[in-house]
N, C-alpha and C positions, 0 to 999 in steps of 0.2 A: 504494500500500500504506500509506503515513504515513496518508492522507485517512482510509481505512479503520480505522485505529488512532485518530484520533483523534476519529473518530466514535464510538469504545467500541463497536465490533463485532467487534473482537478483541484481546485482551488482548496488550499487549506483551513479549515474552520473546525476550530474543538470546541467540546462541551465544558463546559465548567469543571472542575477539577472534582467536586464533591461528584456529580451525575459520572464523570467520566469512570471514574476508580468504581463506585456501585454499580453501573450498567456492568464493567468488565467482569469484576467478583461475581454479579448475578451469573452472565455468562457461563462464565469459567462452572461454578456448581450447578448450573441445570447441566452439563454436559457429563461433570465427575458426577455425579448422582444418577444421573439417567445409564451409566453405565453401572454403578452399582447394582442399578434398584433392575437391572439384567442379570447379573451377575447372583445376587442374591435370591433375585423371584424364578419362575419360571417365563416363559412367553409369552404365555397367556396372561398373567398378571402386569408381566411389561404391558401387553397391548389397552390392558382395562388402566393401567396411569395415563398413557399416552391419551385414553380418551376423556381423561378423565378433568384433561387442561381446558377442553371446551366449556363445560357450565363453570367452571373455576372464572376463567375468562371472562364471559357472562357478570360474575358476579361482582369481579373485581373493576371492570370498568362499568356497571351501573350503580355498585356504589362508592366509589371511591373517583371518580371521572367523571358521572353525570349522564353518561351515556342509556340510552335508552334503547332498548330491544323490544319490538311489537310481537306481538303472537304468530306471525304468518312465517318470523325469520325464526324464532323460538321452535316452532312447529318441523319445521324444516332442518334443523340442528337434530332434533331430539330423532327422526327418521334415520340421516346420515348416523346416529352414533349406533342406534338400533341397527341397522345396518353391519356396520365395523366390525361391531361387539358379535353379531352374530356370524359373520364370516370368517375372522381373525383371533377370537378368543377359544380357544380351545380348554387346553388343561389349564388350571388355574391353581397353583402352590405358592403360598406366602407363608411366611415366618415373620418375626417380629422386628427384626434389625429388617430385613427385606422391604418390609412395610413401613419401616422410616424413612428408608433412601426413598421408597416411591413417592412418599409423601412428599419430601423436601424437592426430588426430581419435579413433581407436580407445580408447587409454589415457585423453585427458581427459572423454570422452562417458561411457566405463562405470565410472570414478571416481567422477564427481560426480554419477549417477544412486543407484549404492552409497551413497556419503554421503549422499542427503538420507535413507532409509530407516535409515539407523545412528545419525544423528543424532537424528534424530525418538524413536527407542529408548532413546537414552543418555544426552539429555535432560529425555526426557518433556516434549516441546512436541508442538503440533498441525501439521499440513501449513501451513497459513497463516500461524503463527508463525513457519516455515524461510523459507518467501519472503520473509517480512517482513523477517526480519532481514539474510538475504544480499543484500536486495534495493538496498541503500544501495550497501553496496561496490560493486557490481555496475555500479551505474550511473556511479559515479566514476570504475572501471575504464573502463566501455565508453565514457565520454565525453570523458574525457583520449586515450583511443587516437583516437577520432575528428578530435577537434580537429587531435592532431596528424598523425595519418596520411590525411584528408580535408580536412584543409582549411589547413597548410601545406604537407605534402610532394608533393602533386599538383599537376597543373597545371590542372585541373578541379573549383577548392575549393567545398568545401560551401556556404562562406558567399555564394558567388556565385548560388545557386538562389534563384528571385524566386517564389514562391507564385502561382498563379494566381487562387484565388479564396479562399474560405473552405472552402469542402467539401475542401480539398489538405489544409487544417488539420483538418477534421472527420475525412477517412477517416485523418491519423495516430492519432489519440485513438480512436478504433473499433479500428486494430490494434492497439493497443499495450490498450486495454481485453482485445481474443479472446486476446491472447498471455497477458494477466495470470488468465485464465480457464482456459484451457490448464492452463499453470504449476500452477495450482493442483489441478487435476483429477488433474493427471501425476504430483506429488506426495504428492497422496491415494492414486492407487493402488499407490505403490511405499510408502507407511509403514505401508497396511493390507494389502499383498499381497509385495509384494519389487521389485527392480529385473529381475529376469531374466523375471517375469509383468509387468513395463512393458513390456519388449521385444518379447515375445508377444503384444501386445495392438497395440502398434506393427505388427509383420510382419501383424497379421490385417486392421489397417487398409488396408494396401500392397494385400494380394491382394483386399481386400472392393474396393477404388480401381478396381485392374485389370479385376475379374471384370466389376463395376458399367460401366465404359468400354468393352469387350468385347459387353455389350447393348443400351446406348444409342447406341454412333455405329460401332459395329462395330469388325473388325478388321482392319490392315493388312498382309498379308503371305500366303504362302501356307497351304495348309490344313496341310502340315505343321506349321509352327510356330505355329498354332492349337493342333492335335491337344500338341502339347509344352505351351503353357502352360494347357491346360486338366489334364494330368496334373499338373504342378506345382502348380497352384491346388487336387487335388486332393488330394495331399501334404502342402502346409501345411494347409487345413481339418481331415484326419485327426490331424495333430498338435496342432492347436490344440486337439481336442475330446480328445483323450488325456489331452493336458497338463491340462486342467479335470477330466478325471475320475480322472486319476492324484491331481489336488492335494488333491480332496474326501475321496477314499478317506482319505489320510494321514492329513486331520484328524478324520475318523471313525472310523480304525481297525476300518474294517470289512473284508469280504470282501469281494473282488474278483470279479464277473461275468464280465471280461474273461479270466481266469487260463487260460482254454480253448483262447483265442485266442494270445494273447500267452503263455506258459509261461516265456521265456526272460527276460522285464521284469517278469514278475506273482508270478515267483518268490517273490521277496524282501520282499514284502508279505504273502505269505504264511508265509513264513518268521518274519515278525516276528509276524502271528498266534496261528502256533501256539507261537512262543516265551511271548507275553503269556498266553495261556491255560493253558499248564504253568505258568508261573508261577501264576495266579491257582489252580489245581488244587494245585502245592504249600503254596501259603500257607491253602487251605482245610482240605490234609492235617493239617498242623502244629498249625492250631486245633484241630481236632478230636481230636487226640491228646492235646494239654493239657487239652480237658477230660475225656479218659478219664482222666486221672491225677490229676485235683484231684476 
């Protein structure tokens, strides 16, 4: 990211020192935790934290941000996680340190996803600028943890790994190039969309993974549990294209198509509808009367 800056392809703007060092830390422990709370659960318990950042989200930016979430987007959340949860969760083994790392994986994951789209907001910086700047800390963090937790306090230290050839060096700089590509992409879409449509976008990758693995090498298991994660898969797609046509609607404030279908989610968008149109009918009223009297 520095190279990138100091090539003048992107203008350098940091965060405040106090957000900068938080954001990085947040970072840094959704990522060590979320590998924990792997290492300690089984995959299927991984898969129920990972779902588990969506109403988290929810909760944390309507109250703690002010953020408001209607029934129709809610509705459409709770399909996609149905969905997930039934295609992707399988076995489910937790223990008690397992179940704190998921915990804290939970909290640090949908924090510092939230801050990079509030930050971007409240600073007025570009998605590239947030990497940039938290991207220092980040690295100090993750590489003092390293030092010392791989390579004094094991007995299988880092610095003992002997590179095999050059291409060991090549495909690091290739990852760490996809990751800083990633990063940026992930960031973009959470500062021109939100972090709870990162999430969405995430879960649609999972089942697009699964569906995609399902037709190229097949499936393992019986046809029951075929028949289940093709309903699931079905579930989440239905919410996912909700959730897109729920989000459109809002910003267009138009009429809903779906209202026929859906009555008990589609309500409220109508609601608000025909609220905006009495209004605009009132204030048309009012004109018109002032100029009856002038």
């Amino acid at each position: 990211m520095q190279i990138i800056v100091f090539m003048g392809m992107v203008q350098q703007s940091r965060l405040p020192i106090k957000d900068n060092v938080l954001a990085a830390a947040c970072g840094v422990a959704a990522i060590v935790f979320m590998n924990y709370n792997l290492k300690f659960n089984s995959v299927g318990f991984y898969q129920v934290t990972k779902l588990m950042c969506v109403p988290l989200m929810v909760f944390i930016e309507s109250a703690f941000y002010g953020k408001l979430f209607s029934r129709q987007i809610k509705f459409s959340l709770a399909l996609i996680l149905v969905g997930v949860g039934i295609t992707a969760v399988t076995d489910i083994q937790v223990n008690l340190i397992g179940l704190a790392f998921g915990a804290l994986a939970v909290i640090c994951t949908t924090q510092f996803q939230i801050w990079q789209g509030a930050k971007q907001t409240e600073y007025q910086i570009t998605p590239v600028q947030v990497i940039q700047s938290v991207s220092l800390p980040m690295a100090i963090i993750c590489g003092t943890c390293a030092i010392v937790f791989e390579g004094f306090l094991t007995e299988k230290s880092v610095f003992q790994h002997r590179f095999q050839s050059w291409s060991d060096i090549g495909m690091i700089f290739l990852s760490c190039s996809l990751a800083i590509s990633s990063n940026i992409c992930g960031v973009t879409l959470i500062g021109r969309s939100s972090a709870v449509t990162f999430q969405v976008i995430g879960h649609l990758k999972t089942v697009l993974i699964l569906l995609l693995g399902y037709i190229l090498f097949g499936f393992n298991g019986s046809s029951s549990q075929l028949l289940w994660s093709l309903v699931g898969i079905a579930f989440a797609m239905m919410g996912v294209i909700l959730y897109g046509h729920f989000k459109t609607i809002k910003q267009d404030n138009s009429a809903d198509c779906l209202s026929l279908f859906f009555p008990f989610c589609c309500a409220e968008i109508a609601g608000d509808l025909i609220e905006s149109h009495q209004l605009s009918a009132d204030h048309a009223k009012c004109a018109f009367n002032q100029e009856e009297e002038a």
